[in-house]
C-alpha positions in Angstrom: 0.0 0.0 0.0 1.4 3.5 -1.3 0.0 6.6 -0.3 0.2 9.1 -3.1 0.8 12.4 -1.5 -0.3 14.9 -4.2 -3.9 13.3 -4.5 -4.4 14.4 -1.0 -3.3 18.1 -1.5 -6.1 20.7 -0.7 -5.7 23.9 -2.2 -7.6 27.3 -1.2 -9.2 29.3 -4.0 -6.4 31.0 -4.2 -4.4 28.2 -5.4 -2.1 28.2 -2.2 -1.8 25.0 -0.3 -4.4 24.2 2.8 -2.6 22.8 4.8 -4.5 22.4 7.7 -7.2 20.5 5.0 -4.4 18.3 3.2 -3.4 17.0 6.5 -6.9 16.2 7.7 -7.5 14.4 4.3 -3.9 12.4 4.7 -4.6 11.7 7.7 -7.2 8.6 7.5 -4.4 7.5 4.9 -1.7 7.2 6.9 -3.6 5.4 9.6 -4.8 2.8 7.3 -1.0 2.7 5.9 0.3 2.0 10.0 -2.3 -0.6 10.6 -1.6 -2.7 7.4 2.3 -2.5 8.2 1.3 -3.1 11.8 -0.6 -6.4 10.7 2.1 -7.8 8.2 4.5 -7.4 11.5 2.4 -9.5 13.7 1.6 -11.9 10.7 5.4 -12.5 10.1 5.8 -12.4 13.6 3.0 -15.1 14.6 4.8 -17.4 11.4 8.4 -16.9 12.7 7.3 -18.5 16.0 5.3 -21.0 14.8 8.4 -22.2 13.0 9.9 -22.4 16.5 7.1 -24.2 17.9 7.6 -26.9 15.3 11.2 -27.7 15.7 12.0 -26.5 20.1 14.9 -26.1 20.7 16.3 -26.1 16.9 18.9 -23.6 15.5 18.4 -23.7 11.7 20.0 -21.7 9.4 18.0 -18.2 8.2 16.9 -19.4 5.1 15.2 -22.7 6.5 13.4 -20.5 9.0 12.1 -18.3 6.0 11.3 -20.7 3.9 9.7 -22.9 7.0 7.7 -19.1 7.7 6.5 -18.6 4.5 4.7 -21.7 4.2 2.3 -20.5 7.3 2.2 -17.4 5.4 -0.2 -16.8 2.6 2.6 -16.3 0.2 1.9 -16.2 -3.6 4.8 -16.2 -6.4 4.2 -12.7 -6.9 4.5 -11.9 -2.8 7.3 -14.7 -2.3 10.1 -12.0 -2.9 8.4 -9.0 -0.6 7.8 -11.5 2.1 11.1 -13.3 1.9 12.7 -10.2 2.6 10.1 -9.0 5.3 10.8 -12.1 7.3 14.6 -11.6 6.8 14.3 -8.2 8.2 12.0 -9.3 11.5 14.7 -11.9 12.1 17.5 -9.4 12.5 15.5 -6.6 13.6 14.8 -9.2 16.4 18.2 -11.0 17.0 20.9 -9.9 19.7 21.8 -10.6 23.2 19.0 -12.7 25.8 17.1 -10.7 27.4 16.6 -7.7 25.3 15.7 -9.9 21.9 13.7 -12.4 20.7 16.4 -14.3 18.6 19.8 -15.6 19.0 22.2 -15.7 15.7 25.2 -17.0 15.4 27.6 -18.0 12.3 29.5 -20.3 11.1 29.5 -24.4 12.3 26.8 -24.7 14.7 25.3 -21.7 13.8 22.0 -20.1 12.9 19.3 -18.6 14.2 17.5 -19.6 17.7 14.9 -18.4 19.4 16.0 -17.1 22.9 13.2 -18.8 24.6 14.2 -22.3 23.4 17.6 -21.7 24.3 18.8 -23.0 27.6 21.3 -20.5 29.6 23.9 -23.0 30.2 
């Protein structure tokens, strides 16, 4: 979802720019715009952790968990490229140290991405 910017522009009769008007009328657009990108989160989100419900206790390498993710996803040929990188992105938007992330990622043998939860703190 795009929001085109100049469909939205209010003009006075003068021709100068309302922009009290402009932002009332963008407004509704831009709240529709957050909650979409607010759903896809939890929808990527809600599939990510469903791939770790499957396999406790696994770390898997990235691509298995996209690929594992996209199937509880309702991913289409024409979506598979958007949502391969969306999940990507919630994985290391999500990753660091236990406590203040959801997912652990290391490289290299043994490797991969875990979730913190599933990980015990030996």
């Amino acid at each position: 979802m795009q929001i085109n910017i100049t469909d939205s522009v209010v003009r006075h009769s003068d021709g100068s720019l309302d922009l009290e008007a402009t932002l009332e009328a963008l407004s509704p657009k831009v709240v529709a715009l957050v909650e979409k990108l607010d759903c896809d989160t939890l929808d990527i989100a809600q599939a990510v952790h469903a791939v770790f419900d499957m396999f406790k206790g696994s770390r898997m390498n990235t691509n298995a968990v996209v690929s594992f993710a996209l199937q509880h996803l309702s991913v289409t040929p024409e979506s598979a490229g958007e949502l391969t990188a969306k999940v990507q992105e919630f994985i290391k938007m999500n990753s660091g140290e236990r406590g203040s992330s959801l997912f652990s990622t290391k490289r290299g043998r043994s490797g991969g991405v875990a979730r913190w939860d599933d990980v015990s703190e030996d």
